[in-house]
C-alpha positions in Angstrom: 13.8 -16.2 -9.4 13.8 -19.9 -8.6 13.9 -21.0 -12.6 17.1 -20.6 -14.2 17.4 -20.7 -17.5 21.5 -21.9 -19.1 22.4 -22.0 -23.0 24.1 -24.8 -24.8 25.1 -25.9 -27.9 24.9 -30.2 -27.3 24.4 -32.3 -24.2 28.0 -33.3 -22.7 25.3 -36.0 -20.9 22.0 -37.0 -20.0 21.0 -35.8 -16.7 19.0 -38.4 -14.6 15.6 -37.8 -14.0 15.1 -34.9 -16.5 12.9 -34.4 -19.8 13.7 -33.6 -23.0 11.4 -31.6 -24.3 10.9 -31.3 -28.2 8.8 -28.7 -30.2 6.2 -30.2 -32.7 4.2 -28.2 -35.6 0.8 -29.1 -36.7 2.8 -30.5 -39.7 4.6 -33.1 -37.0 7.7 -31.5 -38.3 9.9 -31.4 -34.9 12.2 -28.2 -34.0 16.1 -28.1 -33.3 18.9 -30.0 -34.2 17.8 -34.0 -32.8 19.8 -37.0 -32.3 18.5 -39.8 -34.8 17.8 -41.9 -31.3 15.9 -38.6 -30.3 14.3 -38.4 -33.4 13.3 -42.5 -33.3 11.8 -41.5 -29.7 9.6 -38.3 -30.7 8.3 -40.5 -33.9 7.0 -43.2 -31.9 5.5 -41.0 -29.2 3.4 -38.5 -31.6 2.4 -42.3 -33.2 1.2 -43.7 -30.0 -0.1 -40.7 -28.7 -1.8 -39.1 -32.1 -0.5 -35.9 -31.5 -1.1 -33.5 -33.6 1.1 -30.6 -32.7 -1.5 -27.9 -32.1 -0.2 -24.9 -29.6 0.2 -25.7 -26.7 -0.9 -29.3 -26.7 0.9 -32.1 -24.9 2.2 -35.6 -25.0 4.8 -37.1 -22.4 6.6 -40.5 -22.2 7.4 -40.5 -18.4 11.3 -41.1 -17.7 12.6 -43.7 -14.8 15.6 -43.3 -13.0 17.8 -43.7 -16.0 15.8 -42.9 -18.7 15.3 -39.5 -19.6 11.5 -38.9 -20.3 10.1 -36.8 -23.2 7.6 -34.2 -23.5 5.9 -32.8 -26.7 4.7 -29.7 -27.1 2.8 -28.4 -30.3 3.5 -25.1 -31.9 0.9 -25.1 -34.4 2.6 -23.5 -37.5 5.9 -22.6 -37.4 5.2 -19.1 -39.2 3.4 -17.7 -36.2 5.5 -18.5 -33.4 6.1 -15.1 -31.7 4.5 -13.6 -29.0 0.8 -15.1 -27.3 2.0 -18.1 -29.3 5.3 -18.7 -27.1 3.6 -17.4 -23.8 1.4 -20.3 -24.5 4.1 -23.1 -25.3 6.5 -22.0 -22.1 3.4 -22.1 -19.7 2.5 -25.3 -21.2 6.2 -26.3 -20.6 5.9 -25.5 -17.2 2.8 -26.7 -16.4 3.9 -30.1 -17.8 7.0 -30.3 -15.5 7.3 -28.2 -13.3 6.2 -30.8 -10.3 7.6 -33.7 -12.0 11.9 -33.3 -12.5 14.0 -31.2 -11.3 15.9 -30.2 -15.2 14.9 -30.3 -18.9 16.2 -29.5 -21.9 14.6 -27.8 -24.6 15.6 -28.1 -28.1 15.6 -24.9 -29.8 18.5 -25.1 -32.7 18.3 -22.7 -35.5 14.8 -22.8 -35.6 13.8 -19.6 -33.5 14.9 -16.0 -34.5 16.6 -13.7 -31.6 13.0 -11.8 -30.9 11.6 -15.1 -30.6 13.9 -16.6 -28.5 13.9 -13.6 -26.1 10.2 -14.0 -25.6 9.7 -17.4 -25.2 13.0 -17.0 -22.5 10.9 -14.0 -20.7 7.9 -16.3 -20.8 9.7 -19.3 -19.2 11.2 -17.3 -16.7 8.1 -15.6 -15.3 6.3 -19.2 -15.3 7.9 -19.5 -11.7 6.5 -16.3 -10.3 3.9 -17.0 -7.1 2.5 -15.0 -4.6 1.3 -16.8 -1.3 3.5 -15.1 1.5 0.1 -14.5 3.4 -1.6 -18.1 3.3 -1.4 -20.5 6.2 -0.9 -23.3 3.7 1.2 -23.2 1.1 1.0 -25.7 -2.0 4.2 -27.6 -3.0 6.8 -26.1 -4.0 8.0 -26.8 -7.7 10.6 -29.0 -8.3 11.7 -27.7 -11.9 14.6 -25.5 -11.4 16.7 -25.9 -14.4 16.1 -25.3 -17.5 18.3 -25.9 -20.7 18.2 -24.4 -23.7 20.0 -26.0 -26.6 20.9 -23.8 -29.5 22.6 -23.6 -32.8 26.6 -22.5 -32.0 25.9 -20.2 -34.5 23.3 -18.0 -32.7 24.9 -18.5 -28.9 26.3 -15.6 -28.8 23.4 -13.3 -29.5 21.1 -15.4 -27.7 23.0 -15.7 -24.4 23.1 -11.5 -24.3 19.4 -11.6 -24.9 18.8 -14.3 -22.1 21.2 -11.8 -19.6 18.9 -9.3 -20.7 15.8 -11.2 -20.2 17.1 -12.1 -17.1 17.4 -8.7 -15.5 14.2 -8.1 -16.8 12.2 -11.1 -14.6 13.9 -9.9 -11.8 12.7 -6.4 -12.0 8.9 -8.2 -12.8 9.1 -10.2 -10.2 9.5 -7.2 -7.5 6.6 -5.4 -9.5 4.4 -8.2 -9.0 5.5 -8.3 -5.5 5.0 -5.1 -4.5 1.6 -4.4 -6.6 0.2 -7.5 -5.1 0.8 -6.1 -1.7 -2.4 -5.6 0.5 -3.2 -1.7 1.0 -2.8 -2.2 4.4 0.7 -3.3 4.2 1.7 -0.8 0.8 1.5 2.7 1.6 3.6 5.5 0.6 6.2 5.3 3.2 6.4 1.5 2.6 7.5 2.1 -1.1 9.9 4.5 0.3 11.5 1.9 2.4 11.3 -0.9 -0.4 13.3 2.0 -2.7 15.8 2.5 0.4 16.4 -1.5 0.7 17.1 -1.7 -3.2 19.5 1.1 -2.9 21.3 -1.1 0.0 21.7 -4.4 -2.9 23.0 -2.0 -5.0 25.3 1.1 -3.6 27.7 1.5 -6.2 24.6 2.0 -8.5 21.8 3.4 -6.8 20.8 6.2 -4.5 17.3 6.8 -3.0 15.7 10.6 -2.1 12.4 10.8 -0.7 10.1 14.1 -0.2 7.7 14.4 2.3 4.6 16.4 3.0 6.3 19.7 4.1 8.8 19.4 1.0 6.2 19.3 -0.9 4.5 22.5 0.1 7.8 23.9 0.5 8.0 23.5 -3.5 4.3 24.2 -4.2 3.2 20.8 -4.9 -0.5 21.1 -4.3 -1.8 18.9 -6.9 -0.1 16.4 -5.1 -1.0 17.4 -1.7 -5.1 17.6 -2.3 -4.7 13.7 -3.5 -3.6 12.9 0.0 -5.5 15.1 2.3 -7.3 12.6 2.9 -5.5 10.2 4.0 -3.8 9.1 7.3 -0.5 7.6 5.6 1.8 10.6 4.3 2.8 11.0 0.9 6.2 10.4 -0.6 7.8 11.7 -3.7 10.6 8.6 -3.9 13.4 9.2 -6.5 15.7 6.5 -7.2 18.8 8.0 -9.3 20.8 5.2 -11.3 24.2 5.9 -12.1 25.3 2.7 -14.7 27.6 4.9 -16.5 30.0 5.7 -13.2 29.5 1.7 -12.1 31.8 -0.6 -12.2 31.6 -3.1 -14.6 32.3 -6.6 -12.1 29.1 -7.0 -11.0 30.2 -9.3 -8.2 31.9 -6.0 -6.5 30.2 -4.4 -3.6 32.7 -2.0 -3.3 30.8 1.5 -3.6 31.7 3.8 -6.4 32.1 7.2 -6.6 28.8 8.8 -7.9 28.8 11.9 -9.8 25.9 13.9 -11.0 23.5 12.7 -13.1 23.7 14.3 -16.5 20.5 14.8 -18.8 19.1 11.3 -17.3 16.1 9.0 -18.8 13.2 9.9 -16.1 10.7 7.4 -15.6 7.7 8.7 -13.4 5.4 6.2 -12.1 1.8 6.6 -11.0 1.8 5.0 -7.0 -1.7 5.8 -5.3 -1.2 2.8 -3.0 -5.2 2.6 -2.5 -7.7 4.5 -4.5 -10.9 4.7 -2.7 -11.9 8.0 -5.2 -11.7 10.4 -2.0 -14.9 12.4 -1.7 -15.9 11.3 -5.5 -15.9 7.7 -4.0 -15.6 4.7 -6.3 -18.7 1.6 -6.3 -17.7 -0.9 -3.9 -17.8 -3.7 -6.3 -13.9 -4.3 -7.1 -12.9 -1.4 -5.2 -10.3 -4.4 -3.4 -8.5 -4.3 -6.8 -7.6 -0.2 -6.4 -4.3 -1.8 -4.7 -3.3 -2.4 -7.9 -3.4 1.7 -8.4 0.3 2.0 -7.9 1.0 -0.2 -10.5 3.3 2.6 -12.5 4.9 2.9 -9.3 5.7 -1.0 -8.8 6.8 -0.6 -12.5 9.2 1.8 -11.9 10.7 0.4 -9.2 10.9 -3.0 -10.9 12.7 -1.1 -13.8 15.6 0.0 -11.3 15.9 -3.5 -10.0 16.2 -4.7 -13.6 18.9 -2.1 -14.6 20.6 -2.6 -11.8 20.7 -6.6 -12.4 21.7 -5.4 -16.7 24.0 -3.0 -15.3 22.8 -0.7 -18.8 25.3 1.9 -18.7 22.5 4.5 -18.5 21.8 7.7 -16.3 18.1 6.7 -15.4 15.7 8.4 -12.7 13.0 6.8 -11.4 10.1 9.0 -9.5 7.1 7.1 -7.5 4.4 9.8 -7.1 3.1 7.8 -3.8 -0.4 8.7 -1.7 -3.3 7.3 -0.4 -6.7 8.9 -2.0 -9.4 8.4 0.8 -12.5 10.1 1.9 -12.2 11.7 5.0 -13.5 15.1 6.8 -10.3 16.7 5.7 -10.1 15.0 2.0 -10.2 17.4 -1.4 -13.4 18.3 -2.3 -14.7 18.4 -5.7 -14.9 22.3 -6.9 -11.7 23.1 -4.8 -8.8 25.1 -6.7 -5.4 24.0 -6.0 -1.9 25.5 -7.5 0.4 22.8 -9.1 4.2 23.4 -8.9 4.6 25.4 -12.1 2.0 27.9 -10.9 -1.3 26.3 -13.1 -4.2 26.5 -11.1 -6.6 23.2 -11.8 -10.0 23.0 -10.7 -10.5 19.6 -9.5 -14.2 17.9 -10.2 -13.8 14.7 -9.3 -11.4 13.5 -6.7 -11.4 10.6 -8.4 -9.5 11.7 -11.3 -6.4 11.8 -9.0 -3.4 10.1 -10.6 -3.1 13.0 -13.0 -2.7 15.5 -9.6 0.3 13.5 -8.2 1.9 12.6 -12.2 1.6 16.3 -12.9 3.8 17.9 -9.8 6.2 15.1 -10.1 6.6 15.9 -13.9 7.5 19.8 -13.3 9.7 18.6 -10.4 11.6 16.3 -12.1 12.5 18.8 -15.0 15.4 19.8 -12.4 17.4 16.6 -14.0 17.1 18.7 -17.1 16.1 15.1 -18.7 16.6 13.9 -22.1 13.0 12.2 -22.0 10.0 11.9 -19.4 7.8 8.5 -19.6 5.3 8.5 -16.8 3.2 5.2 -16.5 0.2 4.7 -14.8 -3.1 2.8 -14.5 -4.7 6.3 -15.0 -8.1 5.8 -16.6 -10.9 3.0 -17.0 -11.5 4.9 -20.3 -8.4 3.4 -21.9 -9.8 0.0 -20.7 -12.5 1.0 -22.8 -10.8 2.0 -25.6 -8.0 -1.0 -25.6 -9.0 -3.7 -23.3 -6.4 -5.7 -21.4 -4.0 -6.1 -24.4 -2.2 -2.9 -25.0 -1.1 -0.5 -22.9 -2.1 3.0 -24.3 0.9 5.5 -25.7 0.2 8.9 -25.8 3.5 11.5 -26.7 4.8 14.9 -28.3 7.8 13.2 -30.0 7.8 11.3 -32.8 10.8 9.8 -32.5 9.7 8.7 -28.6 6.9 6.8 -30.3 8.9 4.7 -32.8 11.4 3.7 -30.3 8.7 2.6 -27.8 6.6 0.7 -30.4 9.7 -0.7 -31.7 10.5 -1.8 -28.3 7.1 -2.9 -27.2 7.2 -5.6 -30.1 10.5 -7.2 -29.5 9.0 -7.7 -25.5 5.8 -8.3 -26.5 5.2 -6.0 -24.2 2.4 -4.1 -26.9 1.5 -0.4 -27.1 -1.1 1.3 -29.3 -0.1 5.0 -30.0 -3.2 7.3 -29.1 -4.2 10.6 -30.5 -2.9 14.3 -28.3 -4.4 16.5 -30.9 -4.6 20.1 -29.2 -9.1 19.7 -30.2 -9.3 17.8 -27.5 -7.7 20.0 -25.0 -10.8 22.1 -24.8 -12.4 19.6 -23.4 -10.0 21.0 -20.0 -11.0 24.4 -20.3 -12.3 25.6 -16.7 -14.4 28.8 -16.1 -12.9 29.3 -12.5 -8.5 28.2 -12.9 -6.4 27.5 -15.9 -8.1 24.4 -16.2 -9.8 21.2 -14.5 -9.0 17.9 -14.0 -11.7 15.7 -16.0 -12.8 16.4 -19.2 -16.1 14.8 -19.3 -17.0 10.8 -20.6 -15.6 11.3 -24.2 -12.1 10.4 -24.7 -11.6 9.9 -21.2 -8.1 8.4 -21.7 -7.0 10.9 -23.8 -8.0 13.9 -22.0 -6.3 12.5 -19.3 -2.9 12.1 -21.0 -3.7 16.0 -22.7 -3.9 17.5 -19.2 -0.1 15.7 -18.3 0.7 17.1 -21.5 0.5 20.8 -20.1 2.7 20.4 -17.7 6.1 18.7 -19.7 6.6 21.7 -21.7 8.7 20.7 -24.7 10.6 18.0 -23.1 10.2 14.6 -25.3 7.7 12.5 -23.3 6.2 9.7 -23.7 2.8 9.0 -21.4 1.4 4.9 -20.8 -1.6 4.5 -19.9 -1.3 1.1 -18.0 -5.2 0.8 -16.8 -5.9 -2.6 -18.4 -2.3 -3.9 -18.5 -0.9 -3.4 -15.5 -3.4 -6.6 -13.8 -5.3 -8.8 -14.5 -8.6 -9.2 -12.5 -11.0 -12.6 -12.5 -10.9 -15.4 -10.2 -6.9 -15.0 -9.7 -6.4 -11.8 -10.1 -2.6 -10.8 -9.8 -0.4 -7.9 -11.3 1.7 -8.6 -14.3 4.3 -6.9 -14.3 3.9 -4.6 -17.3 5.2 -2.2 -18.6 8.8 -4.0 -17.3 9.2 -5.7 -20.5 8.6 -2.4 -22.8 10.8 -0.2 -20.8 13.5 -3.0 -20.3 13.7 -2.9 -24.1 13.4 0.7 -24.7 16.6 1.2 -22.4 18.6 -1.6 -23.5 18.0 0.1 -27.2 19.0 3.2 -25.7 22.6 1.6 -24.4 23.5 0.4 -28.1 22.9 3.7 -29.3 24.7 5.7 -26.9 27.6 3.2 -27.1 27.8 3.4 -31.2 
């Protein structure tokens, strides 16, 4: 990350050339704890400039070389500042200064709550993100690399674990933007393989990588898997990353490698990598099709999960499984009306090669059952029908535990990170129902994204599991598109929860 973010409870001085920057609501009430020389400064700038302290709106007094400058930034109303509202002020933040000073300091005080602070922290830090490894030119760098946050002594103590935590969490973002916005050419299967094996190298005394090839595969019976990549050149890889943070050691400055024992009834995450998704034979409209990198976004996800635990150092047994394959077209690709035999001995009908994440997620859910796991959650950006259904805002939530649900919705509003729990009723599994094999793999136009999750469903027996449906969240397309790193914040939540209750 090149921002870094640092708590305090006053200034011990004022640093040359930085800002101070000071919340305003649309009441021109100001936020923190100011000095009355502060105070006198902020006054005569919202006079001077008019401001009126609507979100995300600005006003600066431009420092010299030993005057500290001042920036404004309006709130709007105090009583909604969570969430989109805080995104909003920190990119305005950035935005304001991030080319003009090297530090600022933000004065928070004991007017933000812990969920607040921890998003508009999360925010701040993902401000700094770029991508531009393959352009000839490069635009300036930023010069804003500190930031401080001043807050009541009161509240440091909570809100310096949170910032650890949000932290880790950027990190593990950060390399799921990195490796989602990857061209296709570049990310295939055994490229995530390596990326997992190169994590596992920053991190030995918490992380070990496995990878399964082709003839594993059929070895085990993973023909669901298989048919996706038939097509395709690049072999698929079944990459499990197995994260020990109960047997690390707790100095995280050590590189000493520990001891690993066996991992005992772990979180599994499964994530969703088709590295390019052409739709095989069933072959997708060209318009957009550049954006089917994005495809192994649940795979990204899950790798930038590791990367974040192993930056928390959660003491958590955690598995992560990228289901990774190319799905092209090709004289030896799956056809639609083929049968193929999944892992757990379901024959599926497949009739549409384009309904392929579901074939990969499904053998990589039966195999992972060998972890005997306390719960599944597989992500991935599985159908343009949840699109439909929830647009770009929430992720969908599909499980068969109620208690999975709450947790997840619990955490997915402390990250702002939002799910929408969908239906499974069994009704809608007849929609699966296949004259020729147990079942097939589409389900026809209504309910696409529930059908979808229905047919995982059959294969996680009774194992708590949690599906997301990431279509929608997982990038953003337009004139910029880039991936966002979601679900990271969800999941980064979830677990942390997860520690505090296995530790009481």
């Amino acid at each position: 990350m090149s921002l870094t973010l640092t708590l305090a409870t006053a200034l011990k001085k004022t640093v040359k050339n930085s800002y101070h920057v000071v919340l305003v609501d649309d009441n021109s009430q100001t936020m923190g704890q100011l000095t009355s020389e502060l105070q006198t400064a902020v006054s005569r700038l919202i006079e001077a400039s008019r401001f009126k302290g609507k979100l995300a709106d600005t006003a600066i007094n431009y420092g010299t070389d030993n005057n500290t400058g001042l920036l404004l930034v309006g709130v709007g109303s105090q009583d909604k500042l969570k969430g989109g509202s805080l995104q909003k002020i920190a990119k305005a933040i950035y935005a304001s200064l991030s080319r003009l000073t090297k530090s600022a300091i933000v004065s928070l005080g004991d007017s933000i709550d812990e969920v607040s602070f921890g998003q508009l922290a999360l925010a701040l830090l993902n401000q700094s993100y770029t991508f531009d490894i393959y352009k000839s030119q490069k635009a300036d760098k930023p010069t804003l690399k500190d930031v401080t946050l001043l807050v009541s002594a009161d509240k440091q103590a909570a809100f310096d674990t949170l910032l650890q935590l949000q932290q880790a969490t950027a990190q593990g973002q950060s390399l799921t933007k990195d490796l989602a916005n990857q061209p296709p050419n570049v990310c295939f299967p055994a490229y995530l393989a390596e990326q997992a094996q190169n994590l596992a190298n920053q991190y030995p005394e918490l992380l070990t990588v496995k990878v399964l090839g082709e003839k594993d595969m059929q070895q085990l019976g993973m023909n669901c898997f298989l048919a996706v990549a038939r097509g395709s050149a690049h072999e698929a890889k079944l990459v499990l990353l197995e994260y020990n943070g109960k047997a690390a050691k707790k100095d995280k400055n050590s590189k000493t490698k520990g001891k690993k024992s066996s991992l005992e009834q772990p979180i599994v995450l499964v994530g969703k990598g088709i590295t390019f998704d052409s739709g095989g034979i069933s072959l997708k409209p060209g318009l957009g099709m550049g954006e089917m990198k994005y495809d192994m976004g649940g795979a990204a996800a899950v790798m930038g999960m590791i990367k974040a635990l192993c930056e928390a150092r959660l003491p958590l047994q955690v598995v992560g499984a990228l289901a990774c394959a190319e799905n092209m077209p090709s004289g030896t690709a799956t056809r639609p009306g083929d049968i193929v035999t999944a892992m757990n001995g379901k024959t599926v009908e497949i009739l549409n090669t384009d309904a392929e994440g579901r074939l990969v997620l499904c053998d990589t859910l039966v195999y992972v059952q060998r972890y005997q796991p306390k719960v599944i959650i597989d992500m991935a950006t599985l159908t343009g029908a949840c699109i439909v259904a929830l647009g770009y805002v929430r992720s969908g939530l599909y499980s068969n535990n109620e208690d999975v649900i709450f947790e997840l919705e619990q955490a997915s509003e402390s990250a702002y990170d939002r799910v929408w729990h969908m239906p499974l009723d069994d009704d809608y599994q007849e929609q699966l129902k296949s004259n020729m094999a147990d079942m097939q793999n589409i389900g026809g136009m209504p309910a696409g994204s529930v059908t979808a999750a229905c047919f995982l469903s059959k294969f996680v027996e009774d194992i708590p599991w949690a599906h997301l449906d990431i279509a929608g969240t997982a990038w953003q397309s337009g004139k910029e598109p880039t991936a966002t790193g979601r679900p990271v914040p969800l999941l980064m939540h979830y677990l942390y929860r997860q520690a505090i209750q296995d530790a009481v």
